[in-house]
C-alpha positions as CSV (number, residue, x, y, z in Angstrom):
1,X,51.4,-140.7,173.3
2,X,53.1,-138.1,171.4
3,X,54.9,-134.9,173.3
4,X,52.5,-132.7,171.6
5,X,49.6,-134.3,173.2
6,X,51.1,-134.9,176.3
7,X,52.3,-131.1,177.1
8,X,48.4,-130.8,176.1
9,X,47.1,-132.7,179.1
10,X,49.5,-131.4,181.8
11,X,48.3,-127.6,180.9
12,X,44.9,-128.7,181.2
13,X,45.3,-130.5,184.2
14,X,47.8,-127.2,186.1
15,X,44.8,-125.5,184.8
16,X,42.2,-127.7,186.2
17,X,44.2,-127.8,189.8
18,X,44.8,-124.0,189.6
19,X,41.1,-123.7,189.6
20,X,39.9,-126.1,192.2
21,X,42.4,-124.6,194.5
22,X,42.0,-120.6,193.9
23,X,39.7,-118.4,196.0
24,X,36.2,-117.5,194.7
25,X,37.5,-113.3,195.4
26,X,39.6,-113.9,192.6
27,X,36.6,-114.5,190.0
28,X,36.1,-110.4,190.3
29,X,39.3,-109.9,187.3
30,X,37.0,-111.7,184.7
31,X,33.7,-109.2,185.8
32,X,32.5,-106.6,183.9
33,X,32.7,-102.5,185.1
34,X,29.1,-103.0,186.3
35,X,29.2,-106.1,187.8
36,X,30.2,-107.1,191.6
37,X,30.1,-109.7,194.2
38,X,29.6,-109.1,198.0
39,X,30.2,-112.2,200.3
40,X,32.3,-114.0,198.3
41,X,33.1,-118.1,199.2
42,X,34.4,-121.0,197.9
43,X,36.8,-121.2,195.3
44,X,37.0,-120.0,192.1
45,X,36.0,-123.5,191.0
46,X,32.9,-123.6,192.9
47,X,31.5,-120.8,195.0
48,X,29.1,-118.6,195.9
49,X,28.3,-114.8,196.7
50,X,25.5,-113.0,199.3
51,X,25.0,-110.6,196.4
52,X,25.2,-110.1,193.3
53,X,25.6,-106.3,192.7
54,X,24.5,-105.0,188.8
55,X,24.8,-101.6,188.2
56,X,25.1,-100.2,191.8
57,X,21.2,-102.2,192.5
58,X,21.6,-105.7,194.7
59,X,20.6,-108.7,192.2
60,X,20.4,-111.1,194.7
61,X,22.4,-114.5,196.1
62,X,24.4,-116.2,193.1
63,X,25.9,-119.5,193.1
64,X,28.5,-120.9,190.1
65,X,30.8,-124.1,188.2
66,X,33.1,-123.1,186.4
67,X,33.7,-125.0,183.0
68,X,37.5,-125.3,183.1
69,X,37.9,-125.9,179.4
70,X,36.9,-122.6,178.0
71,X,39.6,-120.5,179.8
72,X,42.1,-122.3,177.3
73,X,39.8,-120.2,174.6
74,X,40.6,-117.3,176.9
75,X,37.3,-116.9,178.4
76,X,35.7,-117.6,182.3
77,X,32.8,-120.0,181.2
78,X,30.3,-121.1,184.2
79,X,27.4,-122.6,185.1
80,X,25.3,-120.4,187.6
81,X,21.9,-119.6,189.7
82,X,21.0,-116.6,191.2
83,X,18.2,-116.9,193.8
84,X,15.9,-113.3,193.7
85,X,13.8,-111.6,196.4
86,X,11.0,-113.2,194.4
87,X,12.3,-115.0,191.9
88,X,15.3,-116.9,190.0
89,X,17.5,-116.4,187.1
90,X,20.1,-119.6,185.9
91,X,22.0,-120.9,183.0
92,X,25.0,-120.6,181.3
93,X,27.5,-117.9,180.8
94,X,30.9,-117.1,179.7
95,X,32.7,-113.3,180.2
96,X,35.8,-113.1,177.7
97,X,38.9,-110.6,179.1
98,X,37.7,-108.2,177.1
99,X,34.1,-107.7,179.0
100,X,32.4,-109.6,176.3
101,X,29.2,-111.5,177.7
102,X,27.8,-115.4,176.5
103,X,25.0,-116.2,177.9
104,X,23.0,-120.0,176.9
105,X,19.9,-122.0,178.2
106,X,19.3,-119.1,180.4
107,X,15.4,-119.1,182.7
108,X,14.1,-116.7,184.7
109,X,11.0,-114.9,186.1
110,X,10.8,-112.0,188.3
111,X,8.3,-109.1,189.5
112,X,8.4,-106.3,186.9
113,X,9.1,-103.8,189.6
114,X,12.3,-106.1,190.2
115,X,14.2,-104.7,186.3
116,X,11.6,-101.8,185.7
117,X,12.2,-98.1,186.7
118,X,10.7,-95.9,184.3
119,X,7.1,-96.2,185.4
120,X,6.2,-94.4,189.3
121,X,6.2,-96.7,191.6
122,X,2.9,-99.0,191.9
123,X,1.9,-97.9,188.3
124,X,2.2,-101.3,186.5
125,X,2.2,-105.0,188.0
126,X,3.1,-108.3,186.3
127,X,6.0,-111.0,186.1
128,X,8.6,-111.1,183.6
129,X,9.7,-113.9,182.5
130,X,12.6,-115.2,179.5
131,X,14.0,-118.7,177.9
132,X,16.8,-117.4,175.8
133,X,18.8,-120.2,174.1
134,X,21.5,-117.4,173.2
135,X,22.8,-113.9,174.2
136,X,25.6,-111.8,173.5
137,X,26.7,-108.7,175.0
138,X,29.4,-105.9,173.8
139,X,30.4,-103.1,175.9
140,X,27.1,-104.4,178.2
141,X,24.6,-104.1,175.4
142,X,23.3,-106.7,173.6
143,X,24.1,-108.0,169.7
144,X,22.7,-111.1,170.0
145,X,19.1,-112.2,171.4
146,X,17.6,-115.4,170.4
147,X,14.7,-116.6,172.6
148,X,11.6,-114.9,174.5
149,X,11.0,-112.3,177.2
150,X,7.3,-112.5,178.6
151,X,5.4,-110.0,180.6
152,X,2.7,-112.1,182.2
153,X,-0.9,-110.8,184.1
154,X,0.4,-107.1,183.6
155,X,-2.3,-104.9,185.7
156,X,-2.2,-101.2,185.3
157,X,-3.1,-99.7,189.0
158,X,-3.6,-96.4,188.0
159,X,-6.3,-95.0,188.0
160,X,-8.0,-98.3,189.3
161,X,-6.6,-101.6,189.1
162,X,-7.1,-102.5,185.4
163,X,-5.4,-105.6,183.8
164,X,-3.8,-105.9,180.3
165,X,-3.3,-109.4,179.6
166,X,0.1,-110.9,178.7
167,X,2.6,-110.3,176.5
168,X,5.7,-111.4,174.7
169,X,8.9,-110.1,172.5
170,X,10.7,-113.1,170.4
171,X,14.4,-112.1,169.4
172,X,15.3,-114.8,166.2
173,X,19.1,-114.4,166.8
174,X,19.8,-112.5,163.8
175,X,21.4,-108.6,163.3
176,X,20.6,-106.6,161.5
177,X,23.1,-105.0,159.0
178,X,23.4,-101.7,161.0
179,X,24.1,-104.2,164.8
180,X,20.5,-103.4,165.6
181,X,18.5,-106.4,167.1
182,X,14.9,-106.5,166.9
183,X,11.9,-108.5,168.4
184,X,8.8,-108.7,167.6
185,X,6.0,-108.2,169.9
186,X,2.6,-110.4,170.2
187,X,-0.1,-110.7,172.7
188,X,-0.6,-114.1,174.7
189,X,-3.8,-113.3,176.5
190,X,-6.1,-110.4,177.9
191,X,-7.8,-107.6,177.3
192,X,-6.1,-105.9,174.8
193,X,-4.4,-107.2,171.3
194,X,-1.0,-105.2,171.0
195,X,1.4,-105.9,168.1
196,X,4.6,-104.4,167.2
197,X,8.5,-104.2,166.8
198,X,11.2,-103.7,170.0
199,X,14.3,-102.6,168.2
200,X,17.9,-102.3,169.9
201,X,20.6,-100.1,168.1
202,X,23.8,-100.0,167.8
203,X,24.3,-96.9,169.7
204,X,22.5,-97.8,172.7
205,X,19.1,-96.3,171.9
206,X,15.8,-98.2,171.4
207,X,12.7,-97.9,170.0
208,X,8.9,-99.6,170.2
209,X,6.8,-99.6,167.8
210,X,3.4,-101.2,168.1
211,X,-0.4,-100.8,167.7
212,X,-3.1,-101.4,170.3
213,X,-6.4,-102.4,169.4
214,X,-9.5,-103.0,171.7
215,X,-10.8,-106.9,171.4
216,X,-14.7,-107.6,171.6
217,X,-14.4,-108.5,175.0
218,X,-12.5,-105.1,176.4
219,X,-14.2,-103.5,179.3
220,X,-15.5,-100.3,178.4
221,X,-13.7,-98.2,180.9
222,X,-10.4,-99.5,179.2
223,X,-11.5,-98.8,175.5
224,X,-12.4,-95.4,176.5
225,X,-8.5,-94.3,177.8
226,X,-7.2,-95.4,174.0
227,X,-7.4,-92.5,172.4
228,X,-4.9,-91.1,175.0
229,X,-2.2,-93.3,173.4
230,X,-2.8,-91.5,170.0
231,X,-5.3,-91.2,166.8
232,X,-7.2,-93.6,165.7
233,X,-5.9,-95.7,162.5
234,X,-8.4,-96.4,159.6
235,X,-7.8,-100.2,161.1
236,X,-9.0,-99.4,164.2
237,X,-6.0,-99.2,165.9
238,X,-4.1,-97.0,168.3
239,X,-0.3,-96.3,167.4
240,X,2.1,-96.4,170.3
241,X,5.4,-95.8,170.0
242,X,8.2,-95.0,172.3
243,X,11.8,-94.5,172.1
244,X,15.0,-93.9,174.4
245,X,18.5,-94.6,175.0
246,X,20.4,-95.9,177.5
């Protein structure tokens, strides 16, 4: 074995025994700004928190494995599971020094209400759901998607419980040359056949565009609140469109 190779195995393993050894607290100096843990136990290696805090709004129980060999490439790479008031969230992730997010094989599904604030409360029900086999977030915004986010039996409850059907954005994994990332959006099932773009720039602002269109089988009360979206199109269709920044 040559001295090279063997200075090569003792880091890993200091590493390795630094790791199985250190307390989970200390996983906070690899977090994100807008990420903390409450409850903290175990060790660094292995452990677990009572919350998982995102942005000042409780996310629920999380538990994690670290994958030693990417801190020699300078980032804290894990396997991890968070458990939701309704729901679950797991997969693989990796958070660089710099803040930088890498996220694989993540699942989840969750009540809309759970990541949704826009809408008064009670407006909208439905469950989202997401495979993505890749994700990449800068400065906690993403430049790299690649997989699907689902909004399944979405129910409008105002003015009377009404449902919509269920519906889907697909993200390809690509960027656009100006950073933007884009997915396009389809309908699964229901009432209603919606079809559009879901566009993420650069500078923090998005933008959907899609058209709504009544199917054969749309209840008539529904067809008749479509014209409050906007004009009529030649096609048939309704143009909806809305835009925003975070």
């Amino acid at each position: 074995m040559n001295l090279r190779r063997l200075l090569l195995l003792v880091a890993i393993g200091f590493v390795v025994g630094l790791i199985a050894t250190t307390p989970a607290r200390l996983v906070s100096i690899f977090l994100p700004g807008n990420i903390s843990l409450d409850g903290l136990s175990g060790t660094l290696w292995n452990g677990s928190a009572r919350q998982l805090v995102l942005n000042n709004a409780a996310a629920g129980e999380l538990e994690w494995e670290v994958k030693p060999s990417q801190l020699l490439t300078g980032r804290l790479g894990l396997k991890f599971k968070s458990q939701l008031p309704d729901g679950s969230i797991s997969g693989n992730a990796a958070i660089s020094v710099g803040g930088s997010i890498y996220l694989d094989s993540v699942k989840g599904s969750m009540p809309l209400g759970y990541i949704t604030t826009d809408f008064p409360p009670g407006m909208l029900d439905g469950r989202v759901s997401l495979i993505f086999e890749e994700a990449i977030f800068e400065n906690e915004w993403p430049t790299l998607l690649k997989g699907v986010l689902a909004v399944g039996n979405l129910v409008q409850n105002i003015p009377k419980p009404t449902p919509l059907g269920t519906f889907s954005v697909t993200f390809d994994g690509e960027q656009g040359e100006d950073g933007s990332v884009k997915g396009v959006i389809e309908t699964r099932s229901g009432a209603l056949q919606v079809d559009g773009l879901l566009t993420l720039n650069s500078d923090r602002s998005f933008v959907m565009d899609s058209m709504v269109r009544a199917k054969a089988e749309t209840p008539d009360d529904l067809k008749s609140m479509l014209p409050l979206i906007g004009e009529q199109q030649p096609d048939g269709g309704y143009p909806l469109r809305y835009r925003g920044k975070l």
